[in-house]
Steps between C-alpha positions, in 0.01 A plus 500: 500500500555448877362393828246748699748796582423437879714174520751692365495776751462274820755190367761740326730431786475097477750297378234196539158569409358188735525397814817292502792691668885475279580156774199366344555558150868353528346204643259452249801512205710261751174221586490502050886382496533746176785442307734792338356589138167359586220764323247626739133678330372702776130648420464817680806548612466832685840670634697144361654427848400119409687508161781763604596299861464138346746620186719595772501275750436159227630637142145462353390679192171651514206730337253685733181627341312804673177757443648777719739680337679642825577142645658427152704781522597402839594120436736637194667731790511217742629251232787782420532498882600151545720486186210196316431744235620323249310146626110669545319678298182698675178600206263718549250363365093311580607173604115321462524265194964527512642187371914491478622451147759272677371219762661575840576289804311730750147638456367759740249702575500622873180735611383559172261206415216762381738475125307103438227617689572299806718220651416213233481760187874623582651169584321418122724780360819468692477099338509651183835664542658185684759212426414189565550420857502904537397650831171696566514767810159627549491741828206655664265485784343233661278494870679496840180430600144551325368830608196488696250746266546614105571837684801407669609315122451830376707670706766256401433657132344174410158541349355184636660190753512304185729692385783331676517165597728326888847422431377111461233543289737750251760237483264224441322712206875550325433076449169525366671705269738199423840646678711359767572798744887468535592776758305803665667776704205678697507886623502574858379755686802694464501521180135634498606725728804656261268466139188688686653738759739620282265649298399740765815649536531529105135672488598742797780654322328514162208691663797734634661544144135503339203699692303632221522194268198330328543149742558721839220405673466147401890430607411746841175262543710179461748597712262566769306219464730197381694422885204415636369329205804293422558385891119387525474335179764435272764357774295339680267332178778466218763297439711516159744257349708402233423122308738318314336273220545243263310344260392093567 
């Protein structure tokens, strides 16, 4: 079990597997006013620089969930790293269908909203592991602006413009799902910048350390092709945020 082997060969050197830079992601556990011990479920947890920084920085107590075995790996080392060890605990494991055997305060799932087969399917889930008067974070992308042609939504590796919805129109949709939205903490364009162009460097040196493997030429492809690609689409198309919810 694990994610398609070429996310783990151009994001094995990101600490955050999203757009949101470390600033952001401090914010984000500030705006929630989390207290020390509070228990934090995060679906899809990648690297676990969510759970590992917010034990750290707001004496949490966390468990991180993740397909890809390498990122697991990684947020143990990172949770050694910052001494939390013994408050976060990182699974490898399928997180579609995972509900915590205890209810937590904190239910996340950032970029990974394909595991309740979309935006209202995983906030369904998340309930299911919640306390009452819990907090739902639900990140992913929503439209700077609406791209002009399906082609151009493409490029943003949407299949369709329906795909995402405007920032309004997403946090009107959270109440038609019968939540308040309670905070938000939005990427920027520097934080696009760090989650996409550091992937370049990462494939570079792989291709260096790996000419005759089996992915070669995809990762030599991507690399040639995804600056361009990112800088006419994806930054100037795609926004991404975090949402903070709670039930009515």
């Amino acid at each position: 079990m694990d994610i398609p082997r070429i996310f783990n060969i151009t994001e094995s050197a990101h600490r955050i597997h999203n757009p949101l830079t470390p600033e952001k992601l401090a914010t984000l556990g500030a705006a929630l006013r989390l207290e020390s011990g509070a228990l934090v479920l995060d679906l899809g947890s990648g690297s676990g620089e969510m759970l590992c920084t917010w034990a750290r920085d707001y004496r949490i107590t966390g468990v991180g969930i993740d397909m890809s075995q390498l990122f697991t790996e990684q947020a143990k080392l990172r949770a050694e790293e910052l001494g939390v060890a013994d408050r976060v605990e990182f699974i490898h494991d399928d997180a579609v269908g995972y509900v915590a055997d205890e209810k937590v305060d904190v239910a996340a799932c950032l970029g990974a909203t394909w595991i309740g087969g979309g935006v209202a399917g995983t906030i369904e889930l998340l309930a299911k592991s919640l306390r009452s008067e819990g907090i739902i974070l639900i990140g992913g992308p929503y439209w700077l602006r609406l791209p002009p042609t399906q082609d151009v939504a493409k490029a943003c590796f949407a299949s369709s413009i329906s795909d995402f919805l405007m920032l309004p129109e997403l946090l009107a949709s959270f109440g038609d799902l019968d939540y308040d939205v309670v905070e938000m903490v939005l990427a920027d364009q520097e934080g696009w910048d760090r989650y996409e162009a550091a992937k370049w460097l990462t494939m570079r040196r792989w291709l260096k350390a790996n000419p005759e493997d089996d992915l070669a030429k995809e990762v030599r492809a991507k690399l040639i092709l995804e600056p361009k690609r990112y800088a006419a689409y994806t930054r100037e198309y795609l926004g991404w945020g975090v949402f903070a919810l709670m039930a009515r």
